[in-house]
C-alpha positions in Angstrom: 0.0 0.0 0.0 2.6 2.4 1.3 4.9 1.8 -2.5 1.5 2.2 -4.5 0.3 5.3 -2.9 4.1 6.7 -3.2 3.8 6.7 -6.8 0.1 7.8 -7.2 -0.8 11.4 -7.2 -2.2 10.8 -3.3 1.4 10.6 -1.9 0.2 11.6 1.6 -2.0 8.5 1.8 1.5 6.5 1.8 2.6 8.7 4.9 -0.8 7.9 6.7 -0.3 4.2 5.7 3.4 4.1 7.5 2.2 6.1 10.1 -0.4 3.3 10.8 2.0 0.6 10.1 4.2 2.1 13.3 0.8 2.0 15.6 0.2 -1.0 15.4 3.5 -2.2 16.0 5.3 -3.3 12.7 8.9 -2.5 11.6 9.4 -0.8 8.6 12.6 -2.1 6.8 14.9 -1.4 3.8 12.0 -1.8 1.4 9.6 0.5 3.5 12.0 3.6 4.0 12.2 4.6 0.4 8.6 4.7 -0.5 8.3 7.1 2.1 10.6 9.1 1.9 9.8 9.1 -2.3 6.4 10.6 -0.6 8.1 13.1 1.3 9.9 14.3 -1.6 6.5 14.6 -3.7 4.9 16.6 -0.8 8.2 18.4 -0.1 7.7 17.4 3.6 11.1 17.9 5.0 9.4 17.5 8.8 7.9 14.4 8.0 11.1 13.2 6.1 13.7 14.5 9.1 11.3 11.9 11.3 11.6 9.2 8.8 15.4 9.7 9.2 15.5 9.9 12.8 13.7 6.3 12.5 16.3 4.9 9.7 18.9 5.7 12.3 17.3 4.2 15.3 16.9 1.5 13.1 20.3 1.1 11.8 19.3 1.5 8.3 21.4 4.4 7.3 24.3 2.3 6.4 21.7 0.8 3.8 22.9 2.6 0.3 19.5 2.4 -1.2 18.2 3.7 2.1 20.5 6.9 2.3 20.7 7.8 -1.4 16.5 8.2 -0.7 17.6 10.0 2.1 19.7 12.0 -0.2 17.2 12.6 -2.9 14.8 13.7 -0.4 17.0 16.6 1.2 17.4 17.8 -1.9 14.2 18.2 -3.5 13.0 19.7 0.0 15.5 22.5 -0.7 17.8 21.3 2.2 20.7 21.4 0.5 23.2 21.3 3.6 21.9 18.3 5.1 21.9 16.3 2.1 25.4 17.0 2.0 25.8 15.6 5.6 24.1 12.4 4.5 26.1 12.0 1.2 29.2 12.9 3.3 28.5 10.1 5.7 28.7 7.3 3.3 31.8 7.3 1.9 31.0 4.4 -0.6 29.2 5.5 -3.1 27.5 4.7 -6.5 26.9 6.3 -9.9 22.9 6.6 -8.5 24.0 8.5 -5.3 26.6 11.1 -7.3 23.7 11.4 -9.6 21.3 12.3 -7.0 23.9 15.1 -5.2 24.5 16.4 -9.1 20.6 16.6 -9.5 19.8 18.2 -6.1 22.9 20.6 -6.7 20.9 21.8 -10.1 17.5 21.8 -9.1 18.7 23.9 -6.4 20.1 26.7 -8.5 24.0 25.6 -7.4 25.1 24.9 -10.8 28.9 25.2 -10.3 28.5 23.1 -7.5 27.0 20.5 -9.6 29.9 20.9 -12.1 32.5 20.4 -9.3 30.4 17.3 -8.0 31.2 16.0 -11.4 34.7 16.2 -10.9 35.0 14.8 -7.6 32.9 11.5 -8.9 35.6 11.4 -11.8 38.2 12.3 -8.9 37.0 9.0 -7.2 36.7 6.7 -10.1 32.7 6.6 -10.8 31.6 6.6 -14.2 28.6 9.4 -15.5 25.9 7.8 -16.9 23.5 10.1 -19.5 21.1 11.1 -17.0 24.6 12.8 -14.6 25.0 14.2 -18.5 22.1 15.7 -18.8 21.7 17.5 -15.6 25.1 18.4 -16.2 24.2 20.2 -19.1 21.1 22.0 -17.6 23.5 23.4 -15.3 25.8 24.8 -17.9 22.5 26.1 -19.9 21.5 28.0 -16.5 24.6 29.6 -16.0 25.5 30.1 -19.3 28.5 28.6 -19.3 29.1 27.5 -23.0 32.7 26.9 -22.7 32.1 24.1 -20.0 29.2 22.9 -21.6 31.3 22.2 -24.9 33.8 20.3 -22.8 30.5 18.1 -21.7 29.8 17.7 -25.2 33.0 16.5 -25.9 33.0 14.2 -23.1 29.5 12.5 -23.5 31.2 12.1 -27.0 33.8 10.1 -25.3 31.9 8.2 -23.5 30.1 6.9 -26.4 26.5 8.3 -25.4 26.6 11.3 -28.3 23.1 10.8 -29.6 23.8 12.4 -32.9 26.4 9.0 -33.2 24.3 6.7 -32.3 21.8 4.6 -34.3 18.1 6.2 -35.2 16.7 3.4 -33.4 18.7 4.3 -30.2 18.6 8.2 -30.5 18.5 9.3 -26.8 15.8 12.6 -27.4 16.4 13.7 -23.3 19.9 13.8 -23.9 20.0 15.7 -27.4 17.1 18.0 -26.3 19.4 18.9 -23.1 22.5 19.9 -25.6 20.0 22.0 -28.0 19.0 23.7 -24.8 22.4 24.2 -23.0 23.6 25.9 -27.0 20.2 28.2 -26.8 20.5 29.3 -23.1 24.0 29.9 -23.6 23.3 32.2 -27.0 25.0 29.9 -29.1 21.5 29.6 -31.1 23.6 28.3 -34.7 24.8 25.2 -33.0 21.1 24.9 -31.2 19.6 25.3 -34.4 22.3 22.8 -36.2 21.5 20.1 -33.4 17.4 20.5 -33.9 17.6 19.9 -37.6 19.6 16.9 -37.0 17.2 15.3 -34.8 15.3 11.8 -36.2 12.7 12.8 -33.9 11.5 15.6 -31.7 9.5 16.0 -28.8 7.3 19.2 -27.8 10.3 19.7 -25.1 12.6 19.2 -28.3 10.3 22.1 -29.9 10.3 24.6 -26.5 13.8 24.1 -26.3 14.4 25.7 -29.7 11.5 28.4 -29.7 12.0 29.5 -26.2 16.3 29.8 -27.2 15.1 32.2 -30.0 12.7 34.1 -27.9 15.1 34.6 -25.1 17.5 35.7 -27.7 15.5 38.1 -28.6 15.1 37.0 -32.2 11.5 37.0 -32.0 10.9 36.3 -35.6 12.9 33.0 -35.8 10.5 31.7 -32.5 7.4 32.6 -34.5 7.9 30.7 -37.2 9.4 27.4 -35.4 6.3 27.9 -33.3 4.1 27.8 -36.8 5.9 25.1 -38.1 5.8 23.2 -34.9 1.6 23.5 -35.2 1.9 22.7 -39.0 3.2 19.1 -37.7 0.1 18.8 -35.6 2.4 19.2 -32.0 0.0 20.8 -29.2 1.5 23.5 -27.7 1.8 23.8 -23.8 2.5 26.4 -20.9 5.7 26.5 -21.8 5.5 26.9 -25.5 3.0 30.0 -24.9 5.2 31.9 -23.0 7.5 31.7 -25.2 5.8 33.0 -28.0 4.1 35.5 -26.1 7.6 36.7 -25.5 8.2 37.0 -29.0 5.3 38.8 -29.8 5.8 41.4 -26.9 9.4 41.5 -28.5 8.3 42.0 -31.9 5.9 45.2 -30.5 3.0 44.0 -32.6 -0.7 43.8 -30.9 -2.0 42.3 -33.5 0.1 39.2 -32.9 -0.3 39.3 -29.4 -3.9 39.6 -30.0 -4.2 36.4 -32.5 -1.9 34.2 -29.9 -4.5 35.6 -27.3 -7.4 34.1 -29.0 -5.5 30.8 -29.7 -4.7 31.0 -26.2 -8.6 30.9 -25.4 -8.8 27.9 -27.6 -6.8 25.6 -25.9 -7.7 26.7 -22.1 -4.4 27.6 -20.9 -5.7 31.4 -20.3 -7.2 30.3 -17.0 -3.4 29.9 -15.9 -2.2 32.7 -14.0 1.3 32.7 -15.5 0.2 33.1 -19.0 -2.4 35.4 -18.3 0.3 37.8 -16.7 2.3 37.2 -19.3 -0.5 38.2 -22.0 -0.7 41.7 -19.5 2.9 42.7 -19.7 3.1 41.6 -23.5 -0.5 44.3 -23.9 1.1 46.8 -21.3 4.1 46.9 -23.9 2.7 47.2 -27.0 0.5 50.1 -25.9 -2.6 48.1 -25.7 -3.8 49.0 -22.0 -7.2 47.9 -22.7 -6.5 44.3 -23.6 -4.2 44.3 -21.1 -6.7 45.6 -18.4 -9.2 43.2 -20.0 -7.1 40.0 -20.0 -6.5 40.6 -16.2 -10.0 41.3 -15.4 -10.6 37.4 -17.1 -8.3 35.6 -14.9 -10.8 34.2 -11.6 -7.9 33.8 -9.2 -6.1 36.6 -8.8 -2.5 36.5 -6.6 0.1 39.1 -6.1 2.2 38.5 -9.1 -1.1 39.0 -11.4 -2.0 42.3 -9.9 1.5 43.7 -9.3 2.1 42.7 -13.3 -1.2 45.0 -14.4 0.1 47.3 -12.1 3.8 48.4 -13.6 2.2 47.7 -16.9 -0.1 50.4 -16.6 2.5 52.7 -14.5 5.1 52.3 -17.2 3.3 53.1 -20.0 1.2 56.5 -19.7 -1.3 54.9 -17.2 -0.5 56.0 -13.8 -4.3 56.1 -12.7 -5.4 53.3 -13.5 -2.2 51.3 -11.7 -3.2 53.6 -8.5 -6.9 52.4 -9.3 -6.1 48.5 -9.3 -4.0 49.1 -6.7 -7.0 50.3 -4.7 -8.7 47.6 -5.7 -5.6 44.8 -4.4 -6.0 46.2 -1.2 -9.8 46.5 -0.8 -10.0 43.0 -1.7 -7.4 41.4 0.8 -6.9 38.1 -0.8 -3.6 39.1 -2.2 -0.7 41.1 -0.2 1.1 43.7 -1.9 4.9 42.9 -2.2 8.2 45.5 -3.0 7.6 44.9 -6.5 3.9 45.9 -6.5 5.2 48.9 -4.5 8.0 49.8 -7.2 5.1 49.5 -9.6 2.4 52.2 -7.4 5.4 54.8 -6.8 6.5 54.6 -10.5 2.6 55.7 -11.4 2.8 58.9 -8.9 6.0 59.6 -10.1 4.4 59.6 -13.7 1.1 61.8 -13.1 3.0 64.0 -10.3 1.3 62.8 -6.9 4.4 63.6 -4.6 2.0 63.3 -1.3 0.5 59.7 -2.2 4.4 58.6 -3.0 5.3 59.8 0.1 2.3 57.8 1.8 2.7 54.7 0.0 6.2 54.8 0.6 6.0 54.7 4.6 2.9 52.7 4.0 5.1 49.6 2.5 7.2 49.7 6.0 4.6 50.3 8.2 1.7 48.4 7.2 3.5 45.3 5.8 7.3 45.5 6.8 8.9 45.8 3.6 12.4 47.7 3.8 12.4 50.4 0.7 15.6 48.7 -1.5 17.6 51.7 -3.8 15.0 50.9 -6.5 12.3 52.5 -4.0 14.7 55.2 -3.0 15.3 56.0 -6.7 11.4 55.9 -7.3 11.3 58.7 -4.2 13.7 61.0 -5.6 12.7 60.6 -8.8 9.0 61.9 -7.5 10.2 64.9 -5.4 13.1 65.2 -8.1 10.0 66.3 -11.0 7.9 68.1 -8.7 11.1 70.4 -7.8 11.6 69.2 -4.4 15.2 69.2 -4.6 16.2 69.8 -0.6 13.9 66.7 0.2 15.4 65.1 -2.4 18.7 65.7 -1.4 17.8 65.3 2.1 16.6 61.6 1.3 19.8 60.5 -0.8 22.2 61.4 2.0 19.9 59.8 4.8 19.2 56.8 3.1 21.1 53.0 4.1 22.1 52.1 0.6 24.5 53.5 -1.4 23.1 55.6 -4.8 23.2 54.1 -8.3 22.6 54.7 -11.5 19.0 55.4 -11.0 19.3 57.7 -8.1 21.6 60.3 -10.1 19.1 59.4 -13.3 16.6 60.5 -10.9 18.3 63.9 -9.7 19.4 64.7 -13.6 16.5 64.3 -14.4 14.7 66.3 -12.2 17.4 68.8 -12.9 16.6 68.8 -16.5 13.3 69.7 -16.4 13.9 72.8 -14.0 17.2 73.6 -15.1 18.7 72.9 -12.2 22.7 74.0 -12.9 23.4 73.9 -9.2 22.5 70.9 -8.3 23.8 69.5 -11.8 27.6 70.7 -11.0 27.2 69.2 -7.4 26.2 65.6 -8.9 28.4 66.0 -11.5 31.4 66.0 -8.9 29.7 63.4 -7.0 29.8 60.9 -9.3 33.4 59.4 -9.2 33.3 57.0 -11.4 30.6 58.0 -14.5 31.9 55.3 -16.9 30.2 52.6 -14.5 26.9 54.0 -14.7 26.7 53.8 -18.6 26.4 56.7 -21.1 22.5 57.8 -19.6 24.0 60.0 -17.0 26.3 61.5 -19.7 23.6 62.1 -21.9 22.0 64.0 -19.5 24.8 66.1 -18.3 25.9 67.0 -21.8 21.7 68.1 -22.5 21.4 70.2 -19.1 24.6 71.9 -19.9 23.6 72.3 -24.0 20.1 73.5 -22.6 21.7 76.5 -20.6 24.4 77.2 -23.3 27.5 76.0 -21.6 29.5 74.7 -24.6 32.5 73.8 -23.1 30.9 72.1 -20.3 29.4 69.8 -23.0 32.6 69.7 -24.9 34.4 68.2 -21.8 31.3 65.5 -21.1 31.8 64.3 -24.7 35.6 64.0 -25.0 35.2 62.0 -21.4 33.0 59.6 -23.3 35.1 59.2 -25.8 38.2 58.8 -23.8 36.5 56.3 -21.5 35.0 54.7 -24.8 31.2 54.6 -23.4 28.8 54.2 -26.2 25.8 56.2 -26.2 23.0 53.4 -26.6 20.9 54.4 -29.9 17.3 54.2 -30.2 15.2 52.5 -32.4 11.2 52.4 -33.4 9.5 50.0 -35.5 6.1 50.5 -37.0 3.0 47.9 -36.8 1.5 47.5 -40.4 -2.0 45.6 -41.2 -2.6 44.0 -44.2 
């Protein structure tokens, strides 16, 4: 009972099953430990789980290498990283299956290079990878974008004889091939990605996400477009993941139109019920100046959390619609089944910094500390200044920058320039200007807006000496760029 219910989608049944196993006075063994802690790693119940271990102990089981690399696994996939290690540590004989668990847990816990130095050791002490240590190994180049290392694993797996691009059509390995085409993509490399794809006897819709999601990440929305077409020419379903890719593209590409035709095929298939793809259909609406779609899709979504109305939030702040953010805003709190967060703050003082309300910044600013304990990071600082910076409020400005615990950025003298630039502020400009110690850090937009303050008020030389510091410093000043929507 307890190994069926570990593998069904009750897990928790299993743990109520061992539980009454122990009640009535029967010792679980070498066979029973596993299937519950496999349950414990499905329910991520790392409580449950340290009492399972406390029992394998007391039991003597721990010296059991099945028993501990379960014991392993299940650390890891509770996020408990450090006591995983203390288990693996402990058990100094180990098999390819335990070094793949550590590897797995070490990547699905966001410590890549520790995964890549795991690898090393289990060389170090004479283990063998097998193609699933390959593949994980490769996620965790692809996540840190290490394409140098990840080339060496090609090579390798080469070595090892499991390349599936050398192996028989019969006995193409599609995990392992859809792991390199995704390690090439997230590491930008999308010509050997793309190379790898078309070389594939078959493909899976992870083959096909792999691919589009490279090119939309890349920002070559076009490419992603038209794999995603193809990909629905062959008759593949899309999924979650495939949507948010392309939605992506589309919010790339600038074109509502596009976004509005994925929308509807969204509806088609059901997925716009999901809260991650409904946020992303806001932000790709928000961004292509379509504030009523984007209002609209939000307003279709039934459950409603904090990333969903803190995304319709800084859409509409960031793009003309400060009132309407302030508005759902209202709304978030009135409700009370979602708690605003720093981001959904970043998002409200952005909108009064837009439509001028320096009084309601203020208030929402000590309202995020004192009504739900969030400590104001520079980005909240910078949204501060920049509110009392274009109201002309340059004392409390200035006041606020030398009081506040974190040191300023970029946005912070953005904010004061800026402010500067609207009421020609020369004063205040010279002061910042000698402030600033090291400009080349901060990129060429606090340039810029010296050399137009000083071009504004006629002081040529001034602008002069801005631009030959540029030059000598070789900062680039970014260009812009526009594109058009056409119908046909």
């Amino acid at each position: 009972m307890i190994r069926g219910y570990s593998n069904s989608p009750n897990p928790d049944k299993a743990l109520i099953f061992y539980q009454e196993m122990l009640r009535k006075g029967y010792s679980p063994d070498y066979f029973t430990f596993p299937y519950v802690l496999k349950a414990c790693s499905g329910l991520r119940d790392i409580q449950f789980g340290s009492c399972v271990h406390g029992f394998v102990v007391k039991t003597g089981f721990e010296v059991n290498m099945y028993v501990s690399t379960c014991l392993l696994h299940m650390y890891m996939c509770c996020g408990e990283v450090n006591y995983g290690l203390r288990v693996f540590e402990d058990n100094p004989q180990w098999n390819v299956v335990a070094w793949g668990s550590l590897i797995s847990g070490f990547v699905n816990n966001n410590r890549f290079s520790d995964a890549i130095e795991a690898f090393r050791e289990m060389q170090s002490n004479g283990v063998k990878a097998n193609e699933t240590i390959m593949v994980d190994l490769l996620v965790a180049c692809g996540r840190c974008k290490d394409i140098v290392t990840g080339k060496w694993f090609h090579g390798f797996l080469q070595g090892l004889g499991f390349d599936p691009y050398f192996q028989s059509k019969v006995g193409f390995n599609v995990i392992l091939a859809t792991s390199l085409i995704d390690m090439y993509a997230k590491c930008g490399d999308l010509r050997t990605a793309r190379y790898l794809f078309d070389g594939m006897p078959e493909r899976t819709l992870v083959s096909w996400n792999s691919i589009i999601t490279g090119y939309s990440q890349n920002g070559d929305a076009e490419e992603a477009l038209c794999m995603f077409l193809d990909m629905l020419d062959l008759g593949i379903a899309p999924d979650k993941v495939t949507f948010l890719s392309v939605i992506r593209a589309s919010m790339i590409q600038g074109c509502s139109q596009l976004g509005q035709s994925i929308h509807a095929y969204v509806s088609k298939t059901g997925f716009v019920k999901d809260a991650a793809i409904v946020c992303a259909l806001v932000n790709m609406y928000a961004k292509t100046g379509d504030a009523e779609s984007a209002k609209k899709a939000f307003e279709d979504l039934e459950k409603k959390d904090t990333i969903a109305w803190t995304v319709v939030i800084i859409g509409l702040a960031s793009h003309g619609h400060g009132n309407e953010a302030l508005s759902i805003f209202q709304r978030m709190q009135e409700k009370g089944n979602a708690t605003p967060d720093g981001i959904t703050y970043l998002g409200v003082l952005y909108a009064c910094s837009h439509i001028g309300l320096v009084e309601e910044g203020q208030r929402y600013f000590a309202e995020m500390r004192d009504l739900h304990g969030l400590e104001p990071t520079v980005e909240h600082y910078g949204c501060m200044v920049d509110i009392l910076s274009r109201a002309g409020r340059f004392e409390e400005a200035e006041r606020l920058v030398k009081t506040m615990p974190v040191k300023p950025n970029v946005n912070i003298w953005g904010a004061l320039l800026n402010g500067c630039d609207i009421h020609e502020n020369l004063e205040l400009t010279d002061r910042i200007r000698s402030m600033v110690a090291e400009p080349e850090e901060l990129g060429s937009g606090i340039y810029v807006l010296l050399s137009n303050i000083y071009a504004k008020a006629g002081r040529w030389a001034d602008v002069k000496l801005i631009r030959e510091s540029m030059k000598s410093k070789r900062v680039d000043k970014v260009l812009g760029h526009s594109s058009v929507e056409t119908m046909f």
